[in-house]
C-alpha positions in Angstrom: 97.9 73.6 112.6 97.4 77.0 112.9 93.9 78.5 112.8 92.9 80.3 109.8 91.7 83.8 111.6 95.1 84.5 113.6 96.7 83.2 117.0 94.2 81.9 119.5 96.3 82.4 122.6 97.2 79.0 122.6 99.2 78.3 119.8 103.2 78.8 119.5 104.3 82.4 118.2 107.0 81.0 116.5 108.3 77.7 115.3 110.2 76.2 118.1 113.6 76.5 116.0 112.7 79.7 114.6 113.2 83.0 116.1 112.4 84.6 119.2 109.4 86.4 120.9 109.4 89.8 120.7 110.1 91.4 123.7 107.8 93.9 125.9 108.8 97.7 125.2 109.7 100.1 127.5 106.3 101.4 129.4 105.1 104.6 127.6 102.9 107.5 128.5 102.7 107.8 124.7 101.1 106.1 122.1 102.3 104.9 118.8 99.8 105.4 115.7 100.1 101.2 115.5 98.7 101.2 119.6 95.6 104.0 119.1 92.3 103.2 119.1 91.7 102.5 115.3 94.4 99.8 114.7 93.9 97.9 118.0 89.8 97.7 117.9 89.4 96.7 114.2 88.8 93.3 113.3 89.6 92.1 109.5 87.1 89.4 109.8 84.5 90.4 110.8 83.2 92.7 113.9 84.9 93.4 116.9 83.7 92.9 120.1 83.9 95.9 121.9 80.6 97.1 119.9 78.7 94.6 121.9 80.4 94.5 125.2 79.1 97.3 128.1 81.2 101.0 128.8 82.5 99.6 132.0 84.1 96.2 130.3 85.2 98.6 127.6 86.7 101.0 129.7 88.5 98.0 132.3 90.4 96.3 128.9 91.1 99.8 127.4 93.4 100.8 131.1 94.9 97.2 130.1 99.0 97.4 129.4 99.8 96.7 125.7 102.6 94.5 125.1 104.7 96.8 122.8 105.2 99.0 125.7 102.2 101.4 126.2 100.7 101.6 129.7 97.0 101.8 127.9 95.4 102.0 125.0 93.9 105.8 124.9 96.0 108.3 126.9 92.3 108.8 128.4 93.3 106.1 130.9 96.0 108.8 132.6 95.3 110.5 135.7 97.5 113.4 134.0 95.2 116.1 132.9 97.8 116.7 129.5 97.4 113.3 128.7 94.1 113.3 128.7 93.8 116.3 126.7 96.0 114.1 123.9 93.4 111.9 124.2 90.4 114.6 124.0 92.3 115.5 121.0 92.1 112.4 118.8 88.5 111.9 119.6 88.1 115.6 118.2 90.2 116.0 115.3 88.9 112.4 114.0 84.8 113.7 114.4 85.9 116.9 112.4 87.2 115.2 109.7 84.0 113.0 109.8 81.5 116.6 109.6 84.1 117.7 107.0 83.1 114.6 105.4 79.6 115.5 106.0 80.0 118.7 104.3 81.0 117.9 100.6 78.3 118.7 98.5 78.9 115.0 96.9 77.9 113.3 100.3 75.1 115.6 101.1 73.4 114.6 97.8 73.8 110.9 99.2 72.6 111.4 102.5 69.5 113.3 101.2 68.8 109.9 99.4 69.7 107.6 101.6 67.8 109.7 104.5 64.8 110.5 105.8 64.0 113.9 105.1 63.3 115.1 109.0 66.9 113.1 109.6 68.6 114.6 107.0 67.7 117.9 108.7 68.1 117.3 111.9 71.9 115.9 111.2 72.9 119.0 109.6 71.4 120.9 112.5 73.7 119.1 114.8 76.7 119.8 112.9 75.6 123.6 113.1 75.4 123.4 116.6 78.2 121.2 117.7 81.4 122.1 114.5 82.0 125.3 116.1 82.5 124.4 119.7 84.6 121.4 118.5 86.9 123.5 116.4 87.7 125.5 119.3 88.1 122.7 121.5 90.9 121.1 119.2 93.9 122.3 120.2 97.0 122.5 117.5 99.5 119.7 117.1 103.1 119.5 115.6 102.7 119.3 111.8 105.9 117.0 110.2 106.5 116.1 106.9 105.4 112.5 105.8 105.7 110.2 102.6 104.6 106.6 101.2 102.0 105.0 103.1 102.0 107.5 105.9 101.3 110.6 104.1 98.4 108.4 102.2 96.7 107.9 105.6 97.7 111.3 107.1 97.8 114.3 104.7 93.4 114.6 104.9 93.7 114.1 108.8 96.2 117.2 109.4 94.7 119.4 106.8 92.8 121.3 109.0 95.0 121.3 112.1 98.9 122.7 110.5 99.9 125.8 110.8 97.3 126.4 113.7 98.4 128.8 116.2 95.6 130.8 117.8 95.5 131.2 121.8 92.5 130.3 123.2 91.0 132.6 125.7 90.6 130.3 129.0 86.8 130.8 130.2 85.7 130.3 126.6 87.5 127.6 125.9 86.2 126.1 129.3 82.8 127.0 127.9 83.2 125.2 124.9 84.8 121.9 126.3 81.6 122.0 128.1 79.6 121.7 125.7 81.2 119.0 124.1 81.0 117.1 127.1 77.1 117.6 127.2 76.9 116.3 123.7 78.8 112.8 124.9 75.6 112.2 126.8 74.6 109.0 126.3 70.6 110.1 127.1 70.4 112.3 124.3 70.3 111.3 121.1 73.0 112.6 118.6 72.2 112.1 114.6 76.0 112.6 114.2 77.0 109.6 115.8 74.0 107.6 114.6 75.4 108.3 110.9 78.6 107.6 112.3 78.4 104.1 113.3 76.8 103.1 109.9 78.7 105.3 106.7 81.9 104.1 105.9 83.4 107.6 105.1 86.8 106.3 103.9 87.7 104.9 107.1 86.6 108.2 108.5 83.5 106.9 110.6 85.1 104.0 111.8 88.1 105.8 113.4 86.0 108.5 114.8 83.4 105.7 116.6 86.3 104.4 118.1 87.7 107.6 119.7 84.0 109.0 120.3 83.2 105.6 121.9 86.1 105.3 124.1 85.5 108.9 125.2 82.1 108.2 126.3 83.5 105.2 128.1 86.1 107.5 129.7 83.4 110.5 130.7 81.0 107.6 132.7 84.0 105.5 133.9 87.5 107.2 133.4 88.3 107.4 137.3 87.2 104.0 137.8 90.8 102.5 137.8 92.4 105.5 140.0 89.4 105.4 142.5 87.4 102.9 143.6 84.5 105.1 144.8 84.5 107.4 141.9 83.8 106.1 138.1 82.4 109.4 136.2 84.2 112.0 135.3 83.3 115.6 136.4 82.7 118.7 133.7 85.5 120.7 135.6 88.0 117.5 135.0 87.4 117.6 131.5 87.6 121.3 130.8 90.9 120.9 132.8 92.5 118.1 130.3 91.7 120.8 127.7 92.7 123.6 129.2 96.2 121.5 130.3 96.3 119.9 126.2 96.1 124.0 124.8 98.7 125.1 127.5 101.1 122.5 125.8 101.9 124.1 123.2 102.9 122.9 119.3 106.3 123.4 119.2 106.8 121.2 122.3 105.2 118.1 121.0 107.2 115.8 120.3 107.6 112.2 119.0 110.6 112.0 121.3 109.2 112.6 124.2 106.6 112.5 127.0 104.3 115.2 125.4 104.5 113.2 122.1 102.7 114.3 119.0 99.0 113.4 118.9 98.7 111.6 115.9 102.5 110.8 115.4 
């Protein structure tokens, strides 16, 4: 009988007259939107497990291969600085949308209710400080034309990022990826994420914990798989999977390709 809440690992696929198991794609530097962070971390029934589990056990199953073909499931897990910067790039775009979401005067007037005064203002602060520095952090993707169910899920998320085409000035933009890796310290308390973890936001929240958690994870134990002696990830190799994600630029992203599209 199968169970109610999906395969256990132990029952058949398939009937044994019926049909085949799919077989393992080809291994891919690049993700497909079904294989990011989002669709493989939520559970329909209930809460997933990662929330409880420890970075390190986080990080370990995330550098596992998925069986569609991917060799991970965050480009985060490459020792390629570009492909890390893909990865930097989710986790930004999707906590811009969330301050976006922060922003509308309709969900300002619920956080003032639902929050305590000195936390409504501190979370604002926070977005003051940190929305500029993650804008110039983002780097511009390939924009394409979408429809049906993909342009219902994607036309908010690439709002904000088409048509961008500024260069960013090296040392700055260093600067700035700094900061943002200061603000994924775990020792210092962030009202962004706290709010984060607990609005729903349209879907919003919960796709931005997942790419801000597995960053975190990545920033205290992203080398831990490449070298045994060193887990944490360095300032400088951060600002370098920025500076390699901006040097790659738009029109050479891809769905067809190695540099594939970021959100594609």
């Amino acid at each position: 009988m199968d169970s109610d809440f999906g395969n256990d690992g132990n029952l058949p696929i398939v009937s044994p007259d019926k049909g085949q198991k799919r077989k393992a794609g080809e291994e891919r530097a690049y993700l497909k939107v079904f294989e990011t962070l989002p669709a493989q971390l939520l559970n329909v029934y209930g809460p997933s497990a990662y929330v409880d589990k420890p970075d390190a056990e986080v990080w370990k199953q995330l550098n596992t291969k998925l069986k569609s073909g991917a060799k991970y499931m965050t480009e985060l897990c490459s020792k390629e600085a570009e492909r890390r910067g893909v990865g930097i790039n989710r986790f930004l775009a999707c906590v811009l949308e969330f301050i976006k979401y922060q922003e509308k005067e309709s969900t300002k007037k619920q956080n003032s209710f639902l929050l305590k005064e000195e936390t409504y203002k501190q979370l604002y602060a926070e977005i003051g400080r940190m929305k500029g520095a993650l804008e110039y952090v983002l780097a511009p993707q390939k924009s394409k034309q979408s429809s049906g169910a993909a342009s219902l899920r994607a036309g908010s998320s690439r709002s904000h990022l088409a048509g961008m085409t500024e260069v960013r000035e090296t040392e700055l933009l260093k600067e700035e990826a700094g900061k943002v890796f200061t603000w994924l310290d775990k020792n210092k308390r962030s009202w962004i994420r706290m709010v984060m973890m607990w609005q729903g936001s349209s879907g919003v929240s919960f796709v931005g914990a997942t790419h801000h958690r597995a960053t975190q994870c990545w920033r205290y134990h992203g080398n831990q798989c490449h070298n045994e002696s060193q887990g944490e990830v360095s300032v400088s190799e951060f600002q370098d999977a920025v500076v390699a994600r901006h040097n790659c630029s738009a029109g050479s992203i891809t769905v067809n390709s190695e540099n594939a599209a970021d959100f594609g």
